[in-house]
N, C-alpha and C positions, 0 to 999 in steps of 0.2 A: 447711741452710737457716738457720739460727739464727746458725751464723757468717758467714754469707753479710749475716743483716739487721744484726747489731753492728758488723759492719764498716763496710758504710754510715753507718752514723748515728755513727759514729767519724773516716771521712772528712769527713763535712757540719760534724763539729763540728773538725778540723782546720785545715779551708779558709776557714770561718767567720774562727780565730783568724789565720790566715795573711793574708786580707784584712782585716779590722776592725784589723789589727797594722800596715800599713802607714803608716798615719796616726801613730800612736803613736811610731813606727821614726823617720820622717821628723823630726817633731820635735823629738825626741831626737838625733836628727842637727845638724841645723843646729844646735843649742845646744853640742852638744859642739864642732864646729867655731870656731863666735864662741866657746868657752871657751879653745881654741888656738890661736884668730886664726889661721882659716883659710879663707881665702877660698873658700866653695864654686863660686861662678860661675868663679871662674878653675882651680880643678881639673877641673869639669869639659871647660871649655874647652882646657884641655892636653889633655888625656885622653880626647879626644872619640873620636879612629880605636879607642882602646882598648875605649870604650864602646862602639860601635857593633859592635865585634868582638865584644864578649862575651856579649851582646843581639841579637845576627844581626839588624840593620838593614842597612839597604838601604844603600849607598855610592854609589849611582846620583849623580851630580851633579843629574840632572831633577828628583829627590827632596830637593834640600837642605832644601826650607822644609819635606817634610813631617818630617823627620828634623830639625830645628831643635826641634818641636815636640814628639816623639817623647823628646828629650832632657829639652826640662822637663816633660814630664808622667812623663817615668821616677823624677823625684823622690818622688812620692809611690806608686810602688809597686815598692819596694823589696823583693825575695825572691832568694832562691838555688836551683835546682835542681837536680842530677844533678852537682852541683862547680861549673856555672857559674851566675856569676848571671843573671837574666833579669827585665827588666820587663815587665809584660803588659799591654801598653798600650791593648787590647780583648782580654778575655783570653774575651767571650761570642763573638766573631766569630768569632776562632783557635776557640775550642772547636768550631763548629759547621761550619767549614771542616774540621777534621779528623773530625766524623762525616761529612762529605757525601763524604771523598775514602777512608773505611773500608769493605773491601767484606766483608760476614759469609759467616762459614763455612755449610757445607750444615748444620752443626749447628744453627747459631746461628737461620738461616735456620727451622729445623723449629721447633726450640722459641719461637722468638717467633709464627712460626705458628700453633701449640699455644693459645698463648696467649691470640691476639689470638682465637681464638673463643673462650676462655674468657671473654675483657674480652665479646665478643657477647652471650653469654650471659648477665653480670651486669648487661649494660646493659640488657637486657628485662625484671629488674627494680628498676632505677634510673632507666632514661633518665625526663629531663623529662619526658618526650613519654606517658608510662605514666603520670605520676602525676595526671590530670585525674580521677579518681576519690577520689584520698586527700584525706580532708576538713580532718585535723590538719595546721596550718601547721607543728608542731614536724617533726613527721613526714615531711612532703613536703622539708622545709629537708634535713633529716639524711640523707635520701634521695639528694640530688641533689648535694651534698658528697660522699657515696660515690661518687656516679658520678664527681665531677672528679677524686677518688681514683686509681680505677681507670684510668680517661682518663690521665693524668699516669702513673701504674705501670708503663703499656705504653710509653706513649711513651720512659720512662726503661728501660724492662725490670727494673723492680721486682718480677718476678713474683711472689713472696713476699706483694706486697699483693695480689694478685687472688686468689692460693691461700686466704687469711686471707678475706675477702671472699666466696669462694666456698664453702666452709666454715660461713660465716654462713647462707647462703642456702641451704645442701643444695645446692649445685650439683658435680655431677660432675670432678674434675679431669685433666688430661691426665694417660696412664698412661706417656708415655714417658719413664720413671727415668733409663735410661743417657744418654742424652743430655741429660736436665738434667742430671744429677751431673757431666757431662764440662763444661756451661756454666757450674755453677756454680764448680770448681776455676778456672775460669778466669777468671772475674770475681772470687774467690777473691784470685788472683794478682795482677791488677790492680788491685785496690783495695789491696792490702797494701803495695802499690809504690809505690801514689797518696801511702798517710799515710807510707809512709819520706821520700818527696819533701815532703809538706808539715812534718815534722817538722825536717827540714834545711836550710827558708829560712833566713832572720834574722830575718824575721819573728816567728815563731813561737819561735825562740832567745832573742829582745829578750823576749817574754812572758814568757817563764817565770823571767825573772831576776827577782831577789829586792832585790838594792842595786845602786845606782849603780853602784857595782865592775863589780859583774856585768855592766852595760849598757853599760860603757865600755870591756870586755873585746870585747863582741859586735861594737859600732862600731868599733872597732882591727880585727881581723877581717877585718869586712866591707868597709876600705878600703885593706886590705893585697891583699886576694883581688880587689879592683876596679879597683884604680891605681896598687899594686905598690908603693906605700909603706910604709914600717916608721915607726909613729905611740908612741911610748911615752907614758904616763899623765902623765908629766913633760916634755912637750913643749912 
């Protein structure tokens, strides 16, 4: 459980640096380019079927103007993942498309079950709805923040925060071990895969340099690996 919570908050702060690093990325791009007198509008424009290949865009001709668009907002979010690069051009819709189309194991099915009575539980005493008798405003606030707590926990399968939570409260916790232990290796797993993927953008690569050097190495890189060009410092 304890690797289970570092991890998360290890991912959050990955993806963090992954997105906030695009902006960063970008700019540093196009400067590097005008440093080489390099026309970015006309690379991409070369390079568009390339782009579009590497970014799994739609090539649909019906699609041109949204895929026009698709191309300049891929400017400013610039990553790499699993070798190829990828722009996430709604990266909140994709995410939510791929939990609606994810169907959970019988396992996964029990222990969120488990839980979701436990989140019951804690809500009887948290929910708003209970606090008409607590007189202290600090009190009722702090209250009701745990409950969005909890409410957010479940819906992420944080379960870790309900356990912590229920704990607080003397409340009972599900006794089924095997099956969380088999849930949590495998959330385990996936999160561990999560920050190998966010550590291997460019994004997050471009962060962690230290000189210019560094950052002109990453940009070279990331336009050899996108447009198959060989860029030397001396260009």
């Amino acid at each position: 459980m304890n690797e289970l919570k570092y991890l998360h908050e290890e991912n959050e702060f990955v993806q963090s640096i992954v997105k906030e690093g695009g902006s960063e990325f970008h700019t540093y791009y196009v400067e590097f380019c005008e440093k080489i007198d390099l026309d970015i509008d006309e690379l991409n424009e070369k390079n568009a079927d390339r782009i579009r290949k590497a970014y799994g865009l739609d090539n649909n001709p019906q699609n041109i103007e949204q895929t026009t668009k698709e191309l300049e907002d891929m400017r400013n979010q610039i990553a790499k993942y699993n070798g190829t690069p990828v722009y996430s051009v709604d990266s909140e819709q994709e995410e939510e498309t791929k939990v609606s189309e994810y169907e959970m194991t019988q396992d996964e099915k029990e222990v969120h079950e488990s839980f979701n009575k436990l989140f019951r539980k804690i809500a009887m005493e948290l929910h708003p709805d209970k606090l008409s008798q607590v007189k202290n405003e600090s009190e009722k606030k702090e209250k009701i923040s745990k409950f969005n707590i909890a409410r957010t926990a479940l819906d992420k399968k944080r379960y870790f925060v309900l356990l912590d939570l229920a704990n607080e409260f003397n409340i009972r916790t599900p006794k089924n071990y095997r099956q969380q232990i088999r849930w949590m290796k495998r959330e385990i797993k996936e999160l561990s895969a999560s920050i190998e993927r966010g550590k291997s953008t460019y994004n997050y690569l471009f962060s962690e340099c230290e000189s210019d050097e560094e950052r002109d190495s990453v940009i070279i890189k990331f336009m050899r690996h996108l447009f198959g060009i060989n860029i030397t410092k001396n260009t």
